[in-house]
C-alpha positions in Angstrom: 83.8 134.2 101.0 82.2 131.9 103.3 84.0 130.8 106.9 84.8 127.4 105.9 86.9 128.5 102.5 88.2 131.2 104.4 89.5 129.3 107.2 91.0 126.8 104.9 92.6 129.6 103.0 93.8 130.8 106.6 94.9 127.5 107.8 97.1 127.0 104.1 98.5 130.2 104.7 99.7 129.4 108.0 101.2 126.1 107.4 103.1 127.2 104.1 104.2 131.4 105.3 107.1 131.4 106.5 107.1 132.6 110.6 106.7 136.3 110.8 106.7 139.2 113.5 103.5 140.8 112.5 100.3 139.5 112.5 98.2 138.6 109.3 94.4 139.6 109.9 92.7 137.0 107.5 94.5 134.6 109.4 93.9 135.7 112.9 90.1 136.1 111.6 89.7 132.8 110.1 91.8 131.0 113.5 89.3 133.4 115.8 86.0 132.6 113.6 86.7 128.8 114.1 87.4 128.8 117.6 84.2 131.1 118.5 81.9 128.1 117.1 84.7 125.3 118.4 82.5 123.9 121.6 85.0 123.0 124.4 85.8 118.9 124.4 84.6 118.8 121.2 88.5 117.5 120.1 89.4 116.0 122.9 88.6 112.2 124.7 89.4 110.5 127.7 90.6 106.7 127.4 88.0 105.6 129.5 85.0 107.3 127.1 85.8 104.6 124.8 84.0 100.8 125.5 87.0 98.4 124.6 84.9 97.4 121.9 84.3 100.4 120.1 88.6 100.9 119.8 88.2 98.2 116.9 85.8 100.8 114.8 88.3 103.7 115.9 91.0 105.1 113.4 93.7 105.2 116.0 97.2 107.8 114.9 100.5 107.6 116.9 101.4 111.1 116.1 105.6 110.5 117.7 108.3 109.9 115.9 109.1 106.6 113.8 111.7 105.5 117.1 108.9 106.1 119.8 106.2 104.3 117.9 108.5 101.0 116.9 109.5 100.4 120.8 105.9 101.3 121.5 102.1 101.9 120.5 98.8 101.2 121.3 98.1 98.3 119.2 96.2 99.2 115.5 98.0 102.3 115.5 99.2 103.9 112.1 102.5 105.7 112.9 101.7 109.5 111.4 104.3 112.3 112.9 102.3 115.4 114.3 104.2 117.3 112.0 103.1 115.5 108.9 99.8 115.4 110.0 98.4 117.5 107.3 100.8 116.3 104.5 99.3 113.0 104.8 95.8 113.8 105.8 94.1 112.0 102.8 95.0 109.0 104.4 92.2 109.4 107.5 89.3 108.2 107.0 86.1 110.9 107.6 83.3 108.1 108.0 84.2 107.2 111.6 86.3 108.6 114.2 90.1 109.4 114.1 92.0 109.0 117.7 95.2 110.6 117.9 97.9 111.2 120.8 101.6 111.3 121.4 103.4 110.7 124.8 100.6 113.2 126.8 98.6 115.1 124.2 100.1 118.4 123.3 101.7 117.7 119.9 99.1 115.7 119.0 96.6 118.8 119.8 98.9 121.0 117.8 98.0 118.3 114.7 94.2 118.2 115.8 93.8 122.0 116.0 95.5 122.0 112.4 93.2 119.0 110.9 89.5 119.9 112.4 90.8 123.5 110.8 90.8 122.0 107.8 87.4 120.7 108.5 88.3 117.3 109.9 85.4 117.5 112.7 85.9 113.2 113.1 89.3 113.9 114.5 90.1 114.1 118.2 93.0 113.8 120.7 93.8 111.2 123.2 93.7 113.3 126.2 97.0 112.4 128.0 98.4 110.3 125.7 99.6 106.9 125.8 100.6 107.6 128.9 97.9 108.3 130.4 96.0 105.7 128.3 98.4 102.9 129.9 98.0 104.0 133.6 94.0 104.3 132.7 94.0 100.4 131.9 94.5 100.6 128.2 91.7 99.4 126.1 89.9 98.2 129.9 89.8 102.5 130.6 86.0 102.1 130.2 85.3 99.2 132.0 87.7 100.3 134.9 86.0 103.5 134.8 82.6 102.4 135.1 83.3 99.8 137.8 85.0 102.5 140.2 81.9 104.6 139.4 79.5 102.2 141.0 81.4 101.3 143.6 79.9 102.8 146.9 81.9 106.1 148.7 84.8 105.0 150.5 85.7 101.6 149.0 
């Protein structure tokens, strides 16, 4: 069976088994398989790696709950709860890159880790959420980012 199948067969059987005490093997192989070719920041980006122009070709996900997102998102958001992100996975597009956070980036991991298992490599998280995406300048991160860069040492 190759890796791919067998980590999609791993990652089904994880979502839909109930929790247990003992440990499955295909699963733990399929989870340790995929994370021995996973390269480190592969899933994961900073606001300010994104131009301002670029957020218009990203596929952005607000990965909170329904309450969080309507008082507030970053704007083009589509509101998808971490925990449905693989329920409703058909609806992210794989021809261009999928953003997603939540207040500072660990549930939205937890849905990351679950979709680029399932062989969504487009998809990665917002490091630091929208939190850290607002105190970063929003959709300026980039721009603030590269003007601090070339200002000289000790201005």
């Amino acid at each position: 069976m190759n890796k791919l199948l067998m980590v999609l067969f791993a990652s089904l059987v994880v979502l839909v088994a109930p929790a247990r005490a003992e440990e499955n093997p295909a699963v733990v192989d399929a989870l340790s398989g995929y994370m021995d070719f996973a390269e480190y920041g592969s899933s994961l980006i900073w606001p300010e790696q994104i131009p301002a122009e670029d957020w218009k070709k990203v596929f952005i996900v607000d990965a909170r709950d329904a309450a969080q997102y309507a008082k507030e998102h970053i704007p083009g958001a589509v509101n998808i709860d971490w925990r449905q992100a693989v329920a409703r996975r058909a609806e992210l597009p794989k021809d261009r890159m999928v953003v997603v956070y939540c207040n500072s980036g660990s549930l939205s991991a937890q849905a990351v880790f679950a979709l680029r298992l399932l062989g969504y490599d487009n998809v990665k998280v917002l490091q630091d959420g929208i939190e850290g995406w607002k105190a970063k300048g929003g959709f300026d991160a980039h721009a603030r980012a590269s003007a601090n860069s070339n200002k000289p040492a000790g201005h």
